[in-house]
C-alpha positions as CSV (number, residue, x, y, z in Angstrom):
1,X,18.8,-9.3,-13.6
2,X,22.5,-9.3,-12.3
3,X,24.3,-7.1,-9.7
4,X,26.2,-5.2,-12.8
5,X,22.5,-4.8,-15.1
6,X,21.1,-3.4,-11.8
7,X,23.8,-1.2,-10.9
8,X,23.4,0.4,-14.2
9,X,19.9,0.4,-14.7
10,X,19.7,2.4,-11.2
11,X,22.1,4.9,-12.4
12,X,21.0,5.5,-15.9
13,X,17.1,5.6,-14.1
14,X,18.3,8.5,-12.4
15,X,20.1,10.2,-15.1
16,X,23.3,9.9,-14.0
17,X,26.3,9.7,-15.5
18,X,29.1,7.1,-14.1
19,X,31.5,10.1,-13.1
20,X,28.1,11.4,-11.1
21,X,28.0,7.8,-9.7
22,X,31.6,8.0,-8.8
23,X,31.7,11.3,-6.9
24,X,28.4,10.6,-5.2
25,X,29.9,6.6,-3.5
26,X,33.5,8.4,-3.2
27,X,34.9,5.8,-5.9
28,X,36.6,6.6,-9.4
29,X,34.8,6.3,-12.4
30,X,36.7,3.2,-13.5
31,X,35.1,1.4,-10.7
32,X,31.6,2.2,-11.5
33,X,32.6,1.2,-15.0
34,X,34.1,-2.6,-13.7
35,X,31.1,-2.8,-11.7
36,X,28.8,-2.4,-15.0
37,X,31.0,-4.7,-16.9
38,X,31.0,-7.5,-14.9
39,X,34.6,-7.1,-14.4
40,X,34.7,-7.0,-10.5
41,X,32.0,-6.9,-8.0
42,X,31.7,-4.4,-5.2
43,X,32.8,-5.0,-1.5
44,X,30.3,-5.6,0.7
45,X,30.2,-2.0,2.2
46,X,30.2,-0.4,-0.8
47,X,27.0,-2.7,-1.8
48,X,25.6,-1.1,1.0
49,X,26.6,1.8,0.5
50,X,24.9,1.4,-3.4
51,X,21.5,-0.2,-1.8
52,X,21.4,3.3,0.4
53,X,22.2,5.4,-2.7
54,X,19.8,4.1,-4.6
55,X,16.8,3.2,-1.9
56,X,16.6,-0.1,-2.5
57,X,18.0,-3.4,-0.9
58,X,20.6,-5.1,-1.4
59,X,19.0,-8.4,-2.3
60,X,17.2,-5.9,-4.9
61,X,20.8,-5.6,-6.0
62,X,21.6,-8.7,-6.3
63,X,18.9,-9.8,-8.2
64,X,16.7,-11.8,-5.4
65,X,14.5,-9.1,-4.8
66,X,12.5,-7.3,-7.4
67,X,10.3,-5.2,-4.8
68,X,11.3,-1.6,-5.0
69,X,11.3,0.9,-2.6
70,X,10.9,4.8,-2.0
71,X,12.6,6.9,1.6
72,X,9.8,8.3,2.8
73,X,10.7,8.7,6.5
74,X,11.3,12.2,6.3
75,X,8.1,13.5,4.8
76,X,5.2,14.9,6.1
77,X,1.5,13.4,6.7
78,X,0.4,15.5,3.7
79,X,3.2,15.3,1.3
80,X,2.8,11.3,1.8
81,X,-0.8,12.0,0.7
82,X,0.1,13.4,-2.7
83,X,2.4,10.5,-3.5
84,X,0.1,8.0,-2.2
85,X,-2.6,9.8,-5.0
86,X,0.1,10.2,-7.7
87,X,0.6,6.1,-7.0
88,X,-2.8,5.9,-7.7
89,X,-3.3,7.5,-10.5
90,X,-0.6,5.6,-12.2
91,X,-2.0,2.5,-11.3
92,X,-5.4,3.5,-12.5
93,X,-3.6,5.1,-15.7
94,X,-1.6,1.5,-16.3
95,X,-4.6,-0.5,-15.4
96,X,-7.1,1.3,-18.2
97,X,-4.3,1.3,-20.6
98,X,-3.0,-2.4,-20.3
């Protein structure tokens, strides 16, 4: 996938809208919107700034990375427990079913 098809596929994976987007990375909505059309790229910063937003990297952006990520620095022993079992049980749930 390309930079825009990611950009999108982020924000629409979170339910946002591209106003929401806008507001959130301090940019207008037209932005956003070039971004997702392929009509301009972002700078680099505000790549970063996207890769933050959305937890992932910026090669994931790009399209050179497809491994995704989740922040978990600030949780706790036990709630990294629950997601670790929740990750499980999806894998054994997609495993069985596919």
């Amino acid at each position: 996938m390309t930079l825009n098809e990611n950009i999108r596929q982020l924000r629409l994976a979170r339910n946002l809208s591209q106003v929401d987007l806008a507001k959130a990375l301090g940019v207008t909505k037209q932005s956003i919107s070039n971004w997702e059309n392929n009509n301009i790229q972002p700078s680099i910063d505000m790549l970063i700034r996207l890769a933050q937003f959305f937890s992932v990297s910026t090669d994931y952006l790009l399209g050179l990375d497809r491994q995704k990520y989740i922040e978990i620095s600030e949780l706790t022993d036990c709630q990294l427990a629950h997601i670790a079992a929740i990750i499980d049980d999806i894998r054994g749930t997609n495993n069985k079913s596919g």
